[in-house]
SEVEX-253162 format. One record per residue (C-alpha): residue number from 1; chain; y, x negated, z. Coordinates in steps of 0.2 Angstrom, whole numbers, plus 5000, padded with zeros to 4 digits. Layout:
! residues N
num, chaine, north, east, up
NUM, A, Y, X, Z
...
//
This chain:
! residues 97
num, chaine, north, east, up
1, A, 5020, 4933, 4939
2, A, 5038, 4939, 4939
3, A, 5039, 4937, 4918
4, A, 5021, 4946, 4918
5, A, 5028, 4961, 4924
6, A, 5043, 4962, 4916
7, A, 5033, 4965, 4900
8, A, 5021, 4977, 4908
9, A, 5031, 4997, 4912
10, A, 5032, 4998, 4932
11, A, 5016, 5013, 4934
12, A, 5017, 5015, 4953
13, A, 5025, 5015, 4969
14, A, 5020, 5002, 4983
15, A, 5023, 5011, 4999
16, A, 5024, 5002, 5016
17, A, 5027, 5012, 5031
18, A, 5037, 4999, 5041
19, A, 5045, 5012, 5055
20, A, 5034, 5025, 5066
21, A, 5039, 5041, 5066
22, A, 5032, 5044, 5082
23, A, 5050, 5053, 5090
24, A, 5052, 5063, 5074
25, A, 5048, 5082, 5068
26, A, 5031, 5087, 5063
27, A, 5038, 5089, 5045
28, A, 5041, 5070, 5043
29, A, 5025, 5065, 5054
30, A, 5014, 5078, 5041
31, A, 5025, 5070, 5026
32, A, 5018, 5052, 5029
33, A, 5000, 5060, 5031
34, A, 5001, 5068, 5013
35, A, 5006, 5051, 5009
36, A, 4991, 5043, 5015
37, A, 5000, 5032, 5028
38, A, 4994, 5033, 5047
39, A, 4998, 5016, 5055
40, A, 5015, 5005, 5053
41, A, 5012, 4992, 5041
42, A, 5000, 5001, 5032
43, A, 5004, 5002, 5010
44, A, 4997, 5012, 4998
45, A, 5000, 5015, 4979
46, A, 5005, 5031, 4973
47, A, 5007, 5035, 4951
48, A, 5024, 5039, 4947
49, A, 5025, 5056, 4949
50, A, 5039, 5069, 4954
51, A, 5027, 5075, 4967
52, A, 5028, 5057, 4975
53, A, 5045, 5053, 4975
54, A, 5050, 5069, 4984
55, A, 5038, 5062, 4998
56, A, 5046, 5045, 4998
57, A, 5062, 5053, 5000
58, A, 5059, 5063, 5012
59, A, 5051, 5048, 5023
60, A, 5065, 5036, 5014
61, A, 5070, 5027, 5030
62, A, 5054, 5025, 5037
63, A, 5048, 5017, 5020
64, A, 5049, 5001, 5011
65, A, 5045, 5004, 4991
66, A, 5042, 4995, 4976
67, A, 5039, 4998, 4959
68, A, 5024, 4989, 4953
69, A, 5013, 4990, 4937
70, A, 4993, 4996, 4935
71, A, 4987, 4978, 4937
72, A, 4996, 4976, 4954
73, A, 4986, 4991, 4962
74, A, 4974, 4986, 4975
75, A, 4961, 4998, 4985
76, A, 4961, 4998, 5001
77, A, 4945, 4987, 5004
78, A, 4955, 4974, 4990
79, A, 4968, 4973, 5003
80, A, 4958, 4971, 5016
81, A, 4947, 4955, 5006
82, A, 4966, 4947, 5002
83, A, 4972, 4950, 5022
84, A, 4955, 4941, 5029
85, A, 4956, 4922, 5033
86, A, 4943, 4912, 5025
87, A, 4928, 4907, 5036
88, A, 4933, 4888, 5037
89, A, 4915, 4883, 5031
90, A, 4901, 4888, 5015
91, A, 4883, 4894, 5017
92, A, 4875, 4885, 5003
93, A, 4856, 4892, 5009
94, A, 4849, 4898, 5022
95, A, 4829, 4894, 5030
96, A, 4825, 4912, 5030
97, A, 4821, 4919, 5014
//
């Protein structure tokens, strides 16, 4: 994947919130909010924008960033579907319907 995206132009941020910023000011606390990041270990993908990487650097020691490409961009319900551990089994049909 590493020579995929070396041809493809890096699009986004990836943006972990990997420190709380429960002991800090309001200012950084709101920061992270317009980020859209609430819980530690939380990421989210922001487009390249001026806008966002004046956040980032406000919250730069809270976060960990990465520049990724479109393709690399997953929802949050994506995340979640790639976090989830397999069921250990298949339903191949079922007696009710």
């Amino acid at each position: 994947t590493k020579v995929a995206s070396k041809s493809e132009p890096n699009t986004h941020f990836k943006i972990t919130l990997r420190r709380s910023a429960i002991a800090l000011g309001e200012r950084k606390k709101e920061t992270l909010v317009a980020l859209g990041l609430h819980r530690r270990m939380q990421t989210v993908y922001h487009v390249h924008s001026p806008e966002a990487a004046g956040k980032i650097l406000k919250v730069k020691e809270l976060v960990e960033v990465e520049n990724v490409p479109a393709k690399a961009v997953r929802s949050q319900s994506e995340q979640r579907k790639e976090r989830k551990a397999s069921r250990g089994y298949q339903v191949e049909g079922t007696k009710l319907g």
